[in-house]
N, C-alpha and C positions, 0 to 999 in steps of 0.2 A: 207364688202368686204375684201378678204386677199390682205394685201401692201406686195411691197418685200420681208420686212424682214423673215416673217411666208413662203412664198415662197421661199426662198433660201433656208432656212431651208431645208422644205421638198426634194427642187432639191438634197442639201448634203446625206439625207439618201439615197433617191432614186438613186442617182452615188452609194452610198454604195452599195446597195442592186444590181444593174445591175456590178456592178465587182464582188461577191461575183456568181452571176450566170454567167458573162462568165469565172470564175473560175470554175466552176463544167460543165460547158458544154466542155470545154478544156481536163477537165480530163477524160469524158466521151467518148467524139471524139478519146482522145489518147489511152484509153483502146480497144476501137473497133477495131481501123487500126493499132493498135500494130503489128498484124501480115502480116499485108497487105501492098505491096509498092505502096505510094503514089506521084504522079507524081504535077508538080508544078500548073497544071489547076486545079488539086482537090481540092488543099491546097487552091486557093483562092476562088474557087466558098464553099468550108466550112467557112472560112474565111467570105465571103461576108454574107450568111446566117445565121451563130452566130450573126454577128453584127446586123443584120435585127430583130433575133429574142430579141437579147439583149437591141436595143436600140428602133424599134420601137412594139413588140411585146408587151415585160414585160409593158412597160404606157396603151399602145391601150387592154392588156385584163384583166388587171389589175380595167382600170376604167370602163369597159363595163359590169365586172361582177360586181362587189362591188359598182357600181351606182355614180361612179366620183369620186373615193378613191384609191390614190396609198398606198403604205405601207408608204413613205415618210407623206403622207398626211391623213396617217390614223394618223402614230404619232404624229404630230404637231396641228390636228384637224380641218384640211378641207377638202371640197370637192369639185368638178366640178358640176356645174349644167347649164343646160341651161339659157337665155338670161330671157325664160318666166316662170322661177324659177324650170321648171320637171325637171328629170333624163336627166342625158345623156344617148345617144345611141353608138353602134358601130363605124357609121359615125361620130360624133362627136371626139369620141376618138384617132380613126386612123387621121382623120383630124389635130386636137393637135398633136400626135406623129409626124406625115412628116412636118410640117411648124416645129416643134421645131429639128428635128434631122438636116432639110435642113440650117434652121437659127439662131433657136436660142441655143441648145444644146443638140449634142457637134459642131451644125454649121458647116456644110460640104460647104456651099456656103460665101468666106468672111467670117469667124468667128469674129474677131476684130470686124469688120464693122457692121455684124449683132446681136451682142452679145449689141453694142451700141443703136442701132436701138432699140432692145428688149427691153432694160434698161428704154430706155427714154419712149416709147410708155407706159410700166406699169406705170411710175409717171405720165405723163401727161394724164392718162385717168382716168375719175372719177371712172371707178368701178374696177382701177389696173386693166386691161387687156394685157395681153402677145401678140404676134402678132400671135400664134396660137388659141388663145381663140378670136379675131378678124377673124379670117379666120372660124372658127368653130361654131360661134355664141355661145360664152359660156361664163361664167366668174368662180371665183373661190371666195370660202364664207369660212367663219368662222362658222361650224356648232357643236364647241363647249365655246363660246366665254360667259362668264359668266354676266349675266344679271338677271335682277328680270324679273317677271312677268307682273310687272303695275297695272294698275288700270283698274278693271274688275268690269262693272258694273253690279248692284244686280237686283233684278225683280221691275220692273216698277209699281209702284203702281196702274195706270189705267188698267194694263194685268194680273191683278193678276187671276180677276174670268176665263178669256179666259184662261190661261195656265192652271189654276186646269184640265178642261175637255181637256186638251193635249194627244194627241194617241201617246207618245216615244219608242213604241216597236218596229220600224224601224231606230231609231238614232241608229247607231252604236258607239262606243267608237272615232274612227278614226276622225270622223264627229266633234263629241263633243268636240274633241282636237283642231280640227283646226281652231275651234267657236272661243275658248278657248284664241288658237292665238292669233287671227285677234282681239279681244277686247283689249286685253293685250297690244299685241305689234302693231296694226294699225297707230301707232302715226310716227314711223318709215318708215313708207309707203307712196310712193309721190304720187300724182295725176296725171293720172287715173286709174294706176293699184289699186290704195284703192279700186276705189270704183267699177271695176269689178273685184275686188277678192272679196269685198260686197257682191255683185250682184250671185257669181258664188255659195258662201257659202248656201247665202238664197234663192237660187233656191232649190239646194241641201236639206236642210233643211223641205221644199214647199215640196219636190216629198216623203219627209220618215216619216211626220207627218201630221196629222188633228187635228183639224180643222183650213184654212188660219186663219192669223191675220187678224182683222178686218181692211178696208180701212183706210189710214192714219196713219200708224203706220210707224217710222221712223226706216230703217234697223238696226240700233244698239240696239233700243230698243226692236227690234223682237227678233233679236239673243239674246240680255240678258236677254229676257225673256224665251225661249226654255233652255237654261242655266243654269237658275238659278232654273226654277222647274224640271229640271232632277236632277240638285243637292240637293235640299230639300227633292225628292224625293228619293235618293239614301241614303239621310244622315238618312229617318226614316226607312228604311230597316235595317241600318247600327243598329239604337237603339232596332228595337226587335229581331236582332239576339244577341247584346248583353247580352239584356234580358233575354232572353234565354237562354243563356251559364251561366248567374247571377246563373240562378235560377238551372240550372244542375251539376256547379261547382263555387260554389261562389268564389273560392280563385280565379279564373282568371278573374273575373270581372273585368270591367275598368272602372271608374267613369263616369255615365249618363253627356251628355253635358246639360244644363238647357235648359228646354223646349220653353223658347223664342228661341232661338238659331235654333230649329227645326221649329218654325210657320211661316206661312206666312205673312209676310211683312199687316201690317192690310192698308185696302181699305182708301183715307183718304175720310175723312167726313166733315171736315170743310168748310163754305161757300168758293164759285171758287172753288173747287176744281174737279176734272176733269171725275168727275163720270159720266159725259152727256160724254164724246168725243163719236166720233172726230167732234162733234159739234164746241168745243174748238179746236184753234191749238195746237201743242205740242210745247213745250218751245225751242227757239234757245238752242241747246247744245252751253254750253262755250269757245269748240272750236274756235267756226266761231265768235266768238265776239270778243270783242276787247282786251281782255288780257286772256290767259290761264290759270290765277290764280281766276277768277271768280269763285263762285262755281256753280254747275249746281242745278237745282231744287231737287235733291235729297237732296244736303246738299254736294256730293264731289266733287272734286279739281281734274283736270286734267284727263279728260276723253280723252281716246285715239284717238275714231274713230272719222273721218270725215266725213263720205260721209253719204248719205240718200238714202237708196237702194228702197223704196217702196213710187211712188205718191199716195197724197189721190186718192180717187175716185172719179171720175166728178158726180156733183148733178142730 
C-alpha cells in the first residue's frame, strides 16, 4: 500500500501539472474574449468553471481513463484501485476529486482542520487511506514497487500423467500470469481473500481446460500443475524452433538447454509413494505447520500459498 511520503510526492506533481493547465486555460480564455467586453458575473462564473475543470476534472478524468493513474502517480508509480483490488470507475473518481477538493486539497471547507484530519486518517489507517479513498471505497498501491517473484511451485509429481493429457488451448496468456501471481506472491495475501482469489483463479482455469483434476487435489497443487505443463510445454516448442533456425542458420543458434531441463519431473516409484492417491492424503503444505522453514515434500522451503481451494470427494 502507498504511505504518505510516495503520495505527497505524486500530490506535488499533480499541483504542478493542474497550475501548468490553469496557465494555458487563462491564456486560452484571454485570447477568445480579447475582443469582447467582459462584465464582472462572466469573470467569475469562468472563473468558478476553470477552477472545476482544473481541480476536479484533471484527477476525475485522468484516473477514469488510465484505470487510477494521475500523471503525478504515473510518475511516482501508483495507482488507485478499488477496495476488492478491480479498476476504478468514474464514480469512484469524481467521488476522490470532491471529498479531496472540499477537504483535503486545496480544502475549500477548514483547510488547516481538514488538511489535519486527512493527515492523521492516512497514518492511522492500515492500508494509508485519505478520507476520499474512505468515502469512495478505494485505496491506493504501489504497482511498481520492486520484488522478486518467490517461490513457484514445479508439477506435482502424482499429476504429472493427468497434466500430460491437459486440453491448454483455452488458457490464455492473461490467465497463466495471474496463476503465476497468486503462486509467487500468495504469501502476501491475508485470509480470506487468499483463498477466494484460489477459488476464483481455479474456477477460471476449470471453465478453459480439460480434463478436471482428479478429486482431492489441493488448489495450489492444481494450479502448479496446469503451470508448470504449459510451461514444459512452451519450453519444447521453444527447442524445435531453435532447432530449426540451428539448422537454417547455424550462426544464430543459441545453445540447446539439457534435455533434463526440458522432461518431465519422472513419476516417483519408490515404496509410499503416492502413485495410488488420492487413496493417500496429500502432504500438509509447510505453511500450515509449525514453522515456515520446514521443507515441503518436494524438497522446497517456503511455499507461498495457503489456502486449499478443492475438497476431496465424498466416498
Amino acid at each position: 500500500m502507498a504511505r504518505v511520503g510516495s503520495r505527497v510526492l505524486a500530490l506535488l506533481v499533480d499541483i504542478a501539472v493542474q497550475l501548468v493547465l490553469a496557465v494555458v486555460l487563462l491564456i486560452i480564455v484571454g485570447l477568445a474574449l480579447s475582443s469582447v467586453r467582459v462584465d464582472a458575473a462572466l469573470e467569475g462564473a469562468l472563473f468558478t468553471v476553470g477552477a472545476v475543470l482544473v481541480l476536479v476534472g484533471y484527477p476525475t478524468f485522468c484516473e477514469t481513463l488510465t484505470r487510477g493513474r494521475s500523471v503525478g502517480k504515473y510518475a511516482v508509480g501508483l495507482r488507485v484501485v478499488r477496495d476488492d483490488g478491480g479498476p476504478v470507475r468514474f464514480r469512484h473518481a469524481l467521488t476522490r476529486s470532491l471529498v479531496g477538493v472540499a477537504v483535503e486539497w486545496p480544502g475549500l471547507v477548514l483547510p488547516l482542520v481538514t488538511w489535519i484530519a486527512s493527515l492523521t486518517t492516512m497514518l492511522a489507517n492500515p492500508r494509508g487511506k485519505r478520507l476520499g479513498d474512505l468515502a469512495a471505497g478505494t485505496m491506493v498501491i504501489h504497482e511498481r514497487t520492486p520484488a522478486s517473484w518467490g517461490w513457484v511451485p514445479g508439477m506435482p509429481p502424482p499429476l504429472v500423467g493427468w497434466a500430460s493429457a491437459l486440453d491448454l488451448t483455452g488458457l490464455d496468456d492473461d490467465l497463466a500470469l495471474a496463476v503465476r501471481h497468486f503462486l509467487a506472491r500468495g504469501h502476501g495475501l491475508a485470509e480470506p481473500e487468499r483463498s477466494r482469489l484460489g477459488q476464483a483463479l481455479a474456477g477460471e482455469i476449470l471453465a478453459k481446460t480439460t480434463p478436471p483434476p482428479p478429486p482431492g487435489v489441493p488448489g495450489w497443487a492444481y494450479l502448479a500443475a496446469v503451470l508448470a505443463e504449459r510451461h514444459r510445454r512452451a519450453a519444447h516448442r521453444l527447442a524445435r524452433a531453435r532447432a530449426a533456425t540451428a539448422a537454417l542458420w547455424p550462426g544464430l543458434a543459441v545453445p540447446a538447454r539439457p534435455a533434463t531441463m526440458l522432461a518431465r519431473p519422472p513419476v516417483p516409484s519408490q515404496p509410499g509413494a503416492r502413485q495410488d492417491w488420492p487413496s493417500h492424503a496429500w502432504p500438509t503444505p509447510p505453511w500450515l505447520g509449525p514453522t515456515a522453514e520446514q521443507p515441503d515434500w518436494t524438497g522446497m522451503r517456503r511455499p507461498p500459498v495457503a489456502s486449499t481451494l478443492r475438497q476431496a470427494a465424498p466416498d
